[in-house]
N, C-alpha and C positions, 0 to 999 in steps of 0.2 A: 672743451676749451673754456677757459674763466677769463670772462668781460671783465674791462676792468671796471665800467660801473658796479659790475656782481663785485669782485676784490675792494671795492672802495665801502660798500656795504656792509662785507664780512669785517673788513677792517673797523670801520665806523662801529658796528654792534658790538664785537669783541673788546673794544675800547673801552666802550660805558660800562660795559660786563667786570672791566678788570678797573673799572673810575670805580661803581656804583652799587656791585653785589660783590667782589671776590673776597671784600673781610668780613662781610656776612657771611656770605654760603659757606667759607672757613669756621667760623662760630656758629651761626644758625643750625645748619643742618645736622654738624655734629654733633654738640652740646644738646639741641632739643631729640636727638632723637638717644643721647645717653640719659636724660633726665626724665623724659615720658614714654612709657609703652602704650599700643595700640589699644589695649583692655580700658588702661585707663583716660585715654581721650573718648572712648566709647562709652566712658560713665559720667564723662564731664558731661558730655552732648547730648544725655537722655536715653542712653540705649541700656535696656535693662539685661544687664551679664547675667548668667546662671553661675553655680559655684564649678561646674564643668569649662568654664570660658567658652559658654557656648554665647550667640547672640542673633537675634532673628536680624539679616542682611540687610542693611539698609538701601544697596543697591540694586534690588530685585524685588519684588510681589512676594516676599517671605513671611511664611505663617505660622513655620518652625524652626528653632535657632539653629542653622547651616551656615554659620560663620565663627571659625574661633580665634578668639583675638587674647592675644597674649603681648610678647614685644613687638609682634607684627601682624600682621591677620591674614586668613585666608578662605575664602566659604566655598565650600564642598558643591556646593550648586549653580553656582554661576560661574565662578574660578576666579572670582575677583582678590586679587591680593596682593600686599605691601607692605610697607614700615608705614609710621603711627603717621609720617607728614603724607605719605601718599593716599592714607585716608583718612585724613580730616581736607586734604584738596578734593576728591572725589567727594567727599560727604557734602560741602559749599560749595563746591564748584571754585575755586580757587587755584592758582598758580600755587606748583611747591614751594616759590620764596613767598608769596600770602599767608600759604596755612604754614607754614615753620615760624612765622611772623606772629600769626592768629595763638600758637600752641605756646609760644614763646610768654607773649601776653598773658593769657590767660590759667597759665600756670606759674607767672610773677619767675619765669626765668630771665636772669641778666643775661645778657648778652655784649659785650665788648667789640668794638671793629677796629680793626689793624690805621693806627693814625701816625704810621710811623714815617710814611711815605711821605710827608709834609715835610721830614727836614733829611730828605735825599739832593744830595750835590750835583749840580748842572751834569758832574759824569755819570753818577748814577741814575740819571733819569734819560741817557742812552739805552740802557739794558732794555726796559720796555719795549723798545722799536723791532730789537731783535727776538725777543720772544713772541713778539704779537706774530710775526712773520712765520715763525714754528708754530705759533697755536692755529693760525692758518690752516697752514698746511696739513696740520694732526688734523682742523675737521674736517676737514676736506675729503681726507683718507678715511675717517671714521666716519662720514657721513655716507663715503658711495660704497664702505665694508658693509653696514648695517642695510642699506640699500637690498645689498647682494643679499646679506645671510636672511633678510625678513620675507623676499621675495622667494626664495628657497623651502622656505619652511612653510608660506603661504601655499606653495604648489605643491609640498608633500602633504599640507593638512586638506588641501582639497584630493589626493589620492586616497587619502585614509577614509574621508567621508563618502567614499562610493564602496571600495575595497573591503572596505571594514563595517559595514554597514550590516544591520541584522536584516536578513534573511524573514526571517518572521516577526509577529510582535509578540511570541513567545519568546524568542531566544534572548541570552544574555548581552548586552552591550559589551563589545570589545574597548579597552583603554584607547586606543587610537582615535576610535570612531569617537570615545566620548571629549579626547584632548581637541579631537577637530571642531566639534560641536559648540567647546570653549572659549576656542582660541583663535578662528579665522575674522571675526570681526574685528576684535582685539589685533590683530595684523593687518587690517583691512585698513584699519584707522592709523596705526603706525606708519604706515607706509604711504597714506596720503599727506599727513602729517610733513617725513620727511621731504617727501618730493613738490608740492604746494604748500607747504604752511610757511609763515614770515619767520627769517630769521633768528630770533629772539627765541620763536616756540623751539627751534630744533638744538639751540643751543642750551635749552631749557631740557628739551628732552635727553641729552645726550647726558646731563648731571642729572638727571632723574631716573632714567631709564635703561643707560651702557651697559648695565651690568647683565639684564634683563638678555640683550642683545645677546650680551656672550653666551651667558646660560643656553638659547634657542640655539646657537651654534653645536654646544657640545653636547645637546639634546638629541638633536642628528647626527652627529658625530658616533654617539654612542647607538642609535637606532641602526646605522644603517651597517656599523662594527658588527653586531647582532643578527642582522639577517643580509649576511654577505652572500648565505648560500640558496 
């Protein structure tokens, strides 16, 4: 059941989201991520690329380059990986609208925000009331879906890390045992996130991360297709 002080907050956050970032996040995120790839913010910031787009990991104790950054990056050894704003946010520590903000700047892209809303007629500025009401409701639904599917995935990558586990420390690493080894903090954190984090972070996380969500879905989807027998 949703309090309506909880409804008066989703309402409130949603508001400012749709006053104060939704004609940035419409320009921001898609223009800087069509004008700069991940290679080349990893050259802006000091990280010296190989001609292979290899690059030693900035977020791990890396000694040899185990990250390859191209439009987007991804290192073979910690499993960290994204588009160019999801790591220049990890590289600062930054919010995705900071480092889209940061990337925007410092590669002198323009960026334009939707200022059209200023001369909308007393009818047209009904429509808001009623979308904010469906945007609600969508994250509502996509907050207790992602909920479901990350807790899912969390409990098969903890089966995989016993299951799938070598035997000796001769034998080969299984993919599972190595995805689990990956990936369960990285779910550990998501799913606090969701469930205690303010707000603002989850509404952040849901433009930055939904996709991510779906992907783990059809990720099991497609595992358990596989060994149905």
């Amino acid at each position: 059941m949703i309090t309506l002080s909880r409804k008066f907050s989703i309402s409130k956050a949603l508001r400012e989201y749709n006053e104060n970032f939704k004609g940035v996040e419409l320009n921001i995120f898609q223009v800087v991520k069509e004008n700069v790839t991940a290679r080349q913010a990893a050259e802006q910031y000091g990280l010296k690329v190989n001609k292979n787009g290899m690059v030693c990991c900035p977020f791990h104790d890396d000694r040899h380059p185990s990250m390859k950054v191209d439009k987007g990056f991804c290192c073979f050894a910690c499993g960290a990986k994204g588009d160019v704003i999801t790591f220049v946010a990890d590289f600062f520590h930054l919010t995705p609208l900071e480092a889209a903000k940061k990337l925007a700047e410092d590669f002198r892209i323009p960026i334009f925000t939707d200022s059209s809303k200023k001369r909308n007629t007393g009818k047209e500025k009904e429509k808001p009331k009623r979308t904010l009401y469906q945007t609600e409701k969508k994250f509502e639904e996509w907050e207790r879906e992602s909920i479901r599917i990350l807790s899912d995935y969390l409990h098969l990558l903890k089966e995989w890390k016993v299951s799938h586990a070598p035997k000796t420390p001769e034998e080969e690493w299984k993919a599972e045992f190595i995805e689990a080894c990956q990936q369960t903090e990285k779910i550990n954190y998501y799913l606090d996130l969701l469930v205690f984090g303010e707000l603002q972070d989850r509404i952040e996380f849901l433009l930055d991360s939904g996709k991510d969500v779906k992907r783990i879905e059809e990720r099991m989807e497609e595992y358990r297709r596989n060994n149905k027998e």
